[in-house]
N, C-alpha and C positions, 0 to 999 in steps of 0.2 A: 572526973571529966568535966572541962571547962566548956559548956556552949557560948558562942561569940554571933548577938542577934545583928542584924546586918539594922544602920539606923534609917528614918524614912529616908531621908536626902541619898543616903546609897540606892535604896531601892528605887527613887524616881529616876535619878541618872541611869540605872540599870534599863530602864523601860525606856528611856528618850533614847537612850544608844542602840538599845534590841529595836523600836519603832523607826530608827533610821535608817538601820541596816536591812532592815525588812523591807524597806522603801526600795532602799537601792537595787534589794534581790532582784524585787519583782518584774521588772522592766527585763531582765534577762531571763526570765520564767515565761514571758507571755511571751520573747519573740527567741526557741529555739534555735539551735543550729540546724543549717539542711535545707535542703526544698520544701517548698509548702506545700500544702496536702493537695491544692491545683495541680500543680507540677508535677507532680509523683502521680498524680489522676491522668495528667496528659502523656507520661512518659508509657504509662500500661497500656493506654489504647492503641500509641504506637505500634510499639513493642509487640501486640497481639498478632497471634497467628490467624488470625479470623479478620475477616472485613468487618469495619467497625462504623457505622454514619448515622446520625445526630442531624433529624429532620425537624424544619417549624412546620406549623399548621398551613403553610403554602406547599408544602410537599421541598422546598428548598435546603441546599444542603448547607448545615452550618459548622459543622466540624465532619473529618473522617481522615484517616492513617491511608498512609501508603499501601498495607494492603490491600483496599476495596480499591484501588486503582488496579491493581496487577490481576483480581479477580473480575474484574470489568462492574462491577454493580456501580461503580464512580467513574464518570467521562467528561472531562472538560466539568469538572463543577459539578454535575447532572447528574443524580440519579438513573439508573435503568426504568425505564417506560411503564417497565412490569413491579417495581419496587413502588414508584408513585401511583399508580394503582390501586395496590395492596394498601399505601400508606391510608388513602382515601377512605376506604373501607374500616381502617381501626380507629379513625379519626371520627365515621359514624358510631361503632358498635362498642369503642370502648375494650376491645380485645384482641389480646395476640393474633395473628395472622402466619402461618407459614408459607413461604414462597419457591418457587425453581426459576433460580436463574442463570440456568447452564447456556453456556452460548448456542444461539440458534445456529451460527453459521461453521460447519466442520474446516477446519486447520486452521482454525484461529492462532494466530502468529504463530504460523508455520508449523503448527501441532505442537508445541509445546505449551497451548495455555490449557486451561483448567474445561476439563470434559464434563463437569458435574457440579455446581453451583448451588446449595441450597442455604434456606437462611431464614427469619423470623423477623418480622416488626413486630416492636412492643413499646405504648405507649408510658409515656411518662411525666404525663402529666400538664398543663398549660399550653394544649398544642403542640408539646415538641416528641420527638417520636426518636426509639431507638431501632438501628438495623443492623442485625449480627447474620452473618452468613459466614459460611465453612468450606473451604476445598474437597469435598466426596469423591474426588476422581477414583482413588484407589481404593476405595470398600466398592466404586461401582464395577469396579476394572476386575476386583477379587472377585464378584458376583457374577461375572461376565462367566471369569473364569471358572468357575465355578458347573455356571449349570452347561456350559464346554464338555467340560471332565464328567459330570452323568451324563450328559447327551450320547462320549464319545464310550464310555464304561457299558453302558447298557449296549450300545451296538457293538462292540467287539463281543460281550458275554452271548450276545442274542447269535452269535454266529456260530461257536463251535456247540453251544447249546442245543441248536435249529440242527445243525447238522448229523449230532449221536441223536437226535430223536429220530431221524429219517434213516440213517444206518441202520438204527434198531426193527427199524419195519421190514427194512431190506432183509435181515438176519429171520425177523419171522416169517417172510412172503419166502424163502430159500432154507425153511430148514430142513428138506431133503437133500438138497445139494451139499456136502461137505466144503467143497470146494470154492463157494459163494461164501457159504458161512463167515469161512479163513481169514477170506479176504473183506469181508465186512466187518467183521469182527476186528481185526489187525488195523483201519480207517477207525473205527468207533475207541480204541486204545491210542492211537495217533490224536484226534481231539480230543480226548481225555488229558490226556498230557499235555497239551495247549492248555486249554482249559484251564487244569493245576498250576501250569505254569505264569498266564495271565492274573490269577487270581492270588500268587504269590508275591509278583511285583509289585500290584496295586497295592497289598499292604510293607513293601515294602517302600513303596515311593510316600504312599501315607503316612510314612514314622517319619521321612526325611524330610517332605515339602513343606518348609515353613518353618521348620525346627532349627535354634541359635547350634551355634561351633559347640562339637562334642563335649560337654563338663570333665570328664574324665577319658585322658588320653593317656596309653600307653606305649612303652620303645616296641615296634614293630620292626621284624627285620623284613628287608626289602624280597630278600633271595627268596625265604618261605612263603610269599603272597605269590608270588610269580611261577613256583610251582604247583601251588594249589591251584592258582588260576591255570593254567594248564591240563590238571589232570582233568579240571569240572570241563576244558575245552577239547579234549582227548576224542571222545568219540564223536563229533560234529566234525572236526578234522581231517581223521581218519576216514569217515565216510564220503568225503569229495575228493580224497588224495589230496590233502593241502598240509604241509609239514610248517610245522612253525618252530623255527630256527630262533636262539636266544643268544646274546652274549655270556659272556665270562659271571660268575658270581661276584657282586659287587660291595659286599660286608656292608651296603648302606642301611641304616634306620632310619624310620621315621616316625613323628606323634602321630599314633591314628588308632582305630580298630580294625582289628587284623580283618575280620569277620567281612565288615562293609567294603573295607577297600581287595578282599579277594571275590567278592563279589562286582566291584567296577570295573578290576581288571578284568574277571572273564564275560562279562558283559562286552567289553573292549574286543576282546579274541573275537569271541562268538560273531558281532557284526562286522568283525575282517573275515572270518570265512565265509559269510551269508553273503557277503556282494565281493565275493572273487571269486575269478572261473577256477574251476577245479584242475589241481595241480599246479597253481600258481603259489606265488612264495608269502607268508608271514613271518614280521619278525617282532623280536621284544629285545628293546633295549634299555639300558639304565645306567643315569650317571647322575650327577649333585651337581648346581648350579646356584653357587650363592647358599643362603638358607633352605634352598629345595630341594627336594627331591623327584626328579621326573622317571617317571616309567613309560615309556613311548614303542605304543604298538602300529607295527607299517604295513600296509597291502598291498598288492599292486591289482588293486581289482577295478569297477566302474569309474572311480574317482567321483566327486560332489561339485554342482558348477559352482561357483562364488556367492549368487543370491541365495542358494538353500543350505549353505553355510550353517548359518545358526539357525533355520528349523529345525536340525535336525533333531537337537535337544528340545523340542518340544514332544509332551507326550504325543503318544498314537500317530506320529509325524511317520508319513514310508516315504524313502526315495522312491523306492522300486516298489511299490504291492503288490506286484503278480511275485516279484521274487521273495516280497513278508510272507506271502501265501502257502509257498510252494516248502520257506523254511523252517514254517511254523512259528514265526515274529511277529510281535506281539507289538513294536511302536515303544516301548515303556526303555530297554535296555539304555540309552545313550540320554535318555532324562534322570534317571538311577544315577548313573556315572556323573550324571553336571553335581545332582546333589551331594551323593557323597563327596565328591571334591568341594564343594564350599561349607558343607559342617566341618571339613578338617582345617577350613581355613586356607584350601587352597582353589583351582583351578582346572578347568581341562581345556586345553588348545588343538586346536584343528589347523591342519594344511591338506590341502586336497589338490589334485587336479583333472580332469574327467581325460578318462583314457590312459591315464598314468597311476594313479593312485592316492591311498589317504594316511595320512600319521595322525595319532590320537593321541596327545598326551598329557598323562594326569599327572599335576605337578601337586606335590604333599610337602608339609613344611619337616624340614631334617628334625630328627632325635638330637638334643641340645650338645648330647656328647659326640656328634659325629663330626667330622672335620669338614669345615669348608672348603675343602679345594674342588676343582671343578673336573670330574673325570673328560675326557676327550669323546667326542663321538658328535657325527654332524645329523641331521634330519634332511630328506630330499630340499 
């Protein structure tokens, strides 16, 4: 093997060419492609879903993004009154500050601005000061609702509770009476059964409320939900004389669980018979519209005036409370029904009219192999 040494003059030429070309690298090393790191700095505060304002040691504002204007802490220029403040104080102490800067005045632009306003100055050095604040409306609004639902939980519980305790005394101050017994006895199995009943919703509205579209859906036929829900609606029926009339079987499927959605429908039934006079008519009908499938139960009982419309789906919501009372309703049944209709992905629709009556109908997305035509069949 021949080694071939390279002579100096190669090797210097070699370095003057490498040292020149190194030269010329450099200049496109030191100025990247792309925005500069300002720019990508000013594009993120924009961009931020938080109020963002960049204060000097005058309390004045020297940068802030579009959100702190929609969140009101930014006005004409100006900080909020209660931010410069605040700023005051971190500007003594040298330390974070947390602030509330919900608007004082209620229906700020027209009730769509922000109900809950909180936020933090934190300094940063040379007199200039950072202010990040956050939109809270909806963790305040969940909290609201929240201590709602035990407010409203503890007083439905405290009522058929209150009530088998006082039955119970009546049953020991009459246990020579047979007769008394019967009949307090027979009340005391009456709130029992409430009772059971109330305390099965709640945990079934507590699996549904807040929980995303079912992970796992299966073909559900329509016909077999509709007779289940019928038989669970069978004896509530029969004891006011109220026949509920159904159309023809409709071979439709849909993605859902059988389970949940035979439980809406007869939620459905049940508050058609609780607000119709007795002997009056319900029906159940069923056709495919587009990707859906509607099951639409009708009454012709009190009818719902237009504004309490959608209370109704609100939990422990009554039209009637002497009539909740008297049917042993509980307020939960037509909240159950909103949910399971939106973990399926779908909907429930109301038309009412007072003195006429109400259709209810839960609309389920079709089982992917069922046809889309649209069976015929109108709603009042």
């Amino acid at each position: 093997m021949v080694w071939i040494l390279p002579t100096a003059g190669a090797l210097l030429v070699g370095l003057v060419i490498g040292f020149t070309a190194g030269k010329r690298r450099r200049p496109a090393e030191r100025r990247p492609a792309g925005p500069s790191i300002a720019v990508l700095i000013q594009r993120l505060v924009q961009s931020s879903h938080n109020a963002i304002v960049i204060l000097n040691e005058f309390g004045d504002v020297v940068q802030h993004n579009q959100r702190a204007v929609e969140l009101g802490v930014v006005r004409d220029r100006r900080v909020d009154i209660r931010t410069k403040k605040a700023a005051e104080l971190v500007l003594e102490t040298g330390e974070p500050v947390e602030i509330e800067l919900s608007p004082t005045e209620r229906g700020v632009q027209l009730g769509r601005g922000p109900e809950a306003v909180r936020g933090e100055i934190r300094p940063l050095g040379d007199g200039f000061l950072a202010v990040d604040a956050a939109d809270e409306s909806e963790a305040v609004r969940l909290e609201a609702t929240r201590r709602d639902f035990v407010a409203n939980v503890s007083h439905e519980l405290k009522t058929p509770v209150g009530a088998m305790a006082l039955l119970a005394e009546a049953v020991l101050d009459a246990a020579d009476d047979p007769d008394a017994v019967r009949r307090f006895t027979t009340k005391v199995l009456h709130e029992a059964t409430r009772l059971g009943t109330l305390v099965t919703e709640l945990i079934a509205l507590s699996r549904l409320q807040g929980a995303e579209r079912l992970p796992e859906l299966n073909a559900v036929e329509v016909d077999g939900v509709v007779r289940d829900a019928l038989s669970r609606a069978q004896l509530a029926s029969e004891s006011t004389g109220i026949v509920i009339a159904t159309d023809a079987d409709s071979c439709l499927v849909v993605e859902g669980d059988r389970a949940l959605l035979v439980t809406a429908l007869a939620n459905l039934l049940d508050n058609a018979v609780a607000y119709s006079q007795p002997g009056s008519p319900v029906s159940i009908s069923r056709r495919q519209v587009g990707g859906f499938v509607e099951i639409a139960v009708t009454d012709r009982g009190i009818g719902i005036p237009a504004d309490e419309q959608q209370r109704v789906f609100e939990r422990f919501y009554r039209l009637d409370k002497a009539r909740s009372r008297a049917t042993g309703g509980t307020g939960l049944g037509l909240a159950i029904v909103k949910h399971v209709a939106a973990n399926h992905g779908g909907e429930v629709k109301l038309w009412s009219r007072p003195g006429t009556g109400s259709t209810f109908t839960l609309r389920i997305p079709a089982h992917n192999g069922s046809s889309n035509g649209s069976h015929p069949g109108e709603h009042p």
